[in-house]
C-alpha positions as CSV (number, residue, x, y, z in Angstrom):
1,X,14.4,50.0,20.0
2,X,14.7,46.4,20.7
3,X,13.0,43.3,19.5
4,X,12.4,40.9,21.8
5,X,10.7,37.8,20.6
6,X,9.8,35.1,23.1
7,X,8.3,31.3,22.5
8,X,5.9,29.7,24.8
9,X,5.6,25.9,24.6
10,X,2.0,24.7,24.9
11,X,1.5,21.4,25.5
12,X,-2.0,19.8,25.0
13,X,-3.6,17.3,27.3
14,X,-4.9,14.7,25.5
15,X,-7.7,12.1,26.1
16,X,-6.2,9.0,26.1
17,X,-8.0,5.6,25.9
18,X,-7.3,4.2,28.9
19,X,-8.6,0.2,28.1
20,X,-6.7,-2.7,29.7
21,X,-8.9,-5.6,29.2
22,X,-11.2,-7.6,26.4
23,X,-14.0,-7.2,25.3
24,X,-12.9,-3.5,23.7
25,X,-15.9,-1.8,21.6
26,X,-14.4,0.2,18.6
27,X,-15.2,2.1,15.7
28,X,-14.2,0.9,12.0
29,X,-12.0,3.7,10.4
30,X,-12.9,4.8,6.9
31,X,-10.0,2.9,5.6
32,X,-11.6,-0.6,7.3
33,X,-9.1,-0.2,9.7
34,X,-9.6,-1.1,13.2
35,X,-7.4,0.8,16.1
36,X,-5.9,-1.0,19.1
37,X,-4.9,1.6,21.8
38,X,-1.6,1.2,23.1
39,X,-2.6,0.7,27.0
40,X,-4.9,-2.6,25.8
41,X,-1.7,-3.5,23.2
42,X,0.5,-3.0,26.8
43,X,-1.8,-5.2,29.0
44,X,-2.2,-8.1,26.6
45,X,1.3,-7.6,26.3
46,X,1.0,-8.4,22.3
47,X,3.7,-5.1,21.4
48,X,6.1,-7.6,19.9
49,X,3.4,-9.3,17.4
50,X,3.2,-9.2,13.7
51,X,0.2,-11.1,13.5
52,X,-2.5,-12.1,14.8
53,X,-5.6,-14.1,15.5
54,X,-8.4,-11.7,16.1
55,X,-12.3,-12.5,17.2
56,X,-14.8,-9.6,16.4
57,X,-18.9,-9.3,17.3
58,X,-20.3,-7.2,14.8
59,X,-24.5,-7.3,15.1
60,X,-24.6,-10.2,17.2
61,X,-22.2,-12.1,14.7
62,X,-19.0,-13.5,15.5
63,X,-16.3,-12.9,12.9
64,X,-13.2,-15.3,13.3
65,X,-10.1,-13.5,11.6
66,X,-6.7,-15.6,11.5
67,X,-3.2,-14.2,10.8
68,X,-3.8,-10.1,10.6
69,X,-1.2,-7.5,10.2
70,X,-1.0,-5.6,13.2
71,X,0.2,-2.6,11.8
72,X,2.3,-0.2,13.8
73,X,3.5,3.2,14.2
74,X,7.3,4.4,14.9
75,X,6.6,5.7,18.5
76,X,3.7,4.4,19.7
77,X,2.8,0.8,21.1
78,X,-1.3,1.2,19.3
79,X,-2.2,-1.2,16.6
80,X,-4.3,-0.8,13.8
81,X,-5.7,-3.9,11.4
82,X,-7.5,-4.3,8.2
83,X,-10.7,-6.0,8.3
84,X,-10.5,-8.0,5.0
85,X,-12.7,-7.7,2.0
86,X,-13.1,-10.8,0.8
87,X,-15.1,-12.6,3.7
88,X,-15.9,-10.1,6.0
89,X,-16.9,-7.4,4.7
90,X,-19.0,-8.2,2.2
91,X,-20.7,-10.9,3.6
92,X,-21.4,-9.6,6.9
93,X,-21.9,-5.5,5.7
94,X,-19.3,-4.5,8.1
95,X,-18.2,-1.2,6.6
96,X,-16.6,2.0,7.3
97,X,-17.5,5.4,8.6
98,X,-18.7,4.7,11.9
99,X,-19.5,0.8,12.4
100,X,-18.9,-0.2,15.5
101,X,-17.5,-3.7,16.0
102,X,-16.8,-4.9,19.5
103,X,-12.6,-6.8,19.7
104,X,-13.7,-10.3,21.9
105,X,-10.2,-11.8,21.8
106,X,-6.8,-11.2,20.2
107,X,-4.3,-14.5,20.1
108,X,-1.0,-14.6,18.6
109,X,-1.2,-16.2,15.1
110,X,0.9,-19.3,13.7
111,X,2.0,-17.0,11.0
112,X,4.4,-15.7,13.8
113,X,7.1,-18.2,13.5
């Protein structure tokens, strides 16, 4: 009798966020974490940024935030940021689990150089 053991690759097609342009409606992560997908980081052409000067619109207010992290993966172009505590969050209730904050502009920050 002979064993005969045989692997099949499966690959998953995954949904991808397909966004190239501003304004980008998003949900807040529960770590207040924000998630740019890599085909908007590609078309604004902001892969190489560390920071960043980021405009939200979060229940018709419009949050200013200058010189974010954009935190990165290892193989992947997306972006995630922090929204900050201090300011932000607790003066405009923006919070985690499922708020939904709409990304109006992204700039490089000064903090760059």
């Amino acid at each position: 009798m002979v064993n005969v053991v045989v692997r099949v690759t499966v690959r998953r097609k995954l949904e991808r966020f397909n966004v190239t342009a501003l304004p980008f409606t998003v949900r807040v992560y529960i770590n207040n974490q924000v998630l740019l997908p890599a085909s908007l980081v590609r078309a604004l052409g902001i892969t190489h940024l560390r920071f960043a000067d980021v405009e939200l619109e979060y229940k018709g207010f419009v949050i200013e935030l200058k010189g974010v992290r954009l935190l990165r993966t290892r193989h992947t172009d997306s972006r995630q940021f922090t929204i900050p505590r201090g300011g932000v969050r607790e003066l405009y209730g923006v919070g985690p689990g499922g708020d939904i904050v709409k990304v109006i502009s992204i700039r490089p920050s000064s903090a760059n150089q």
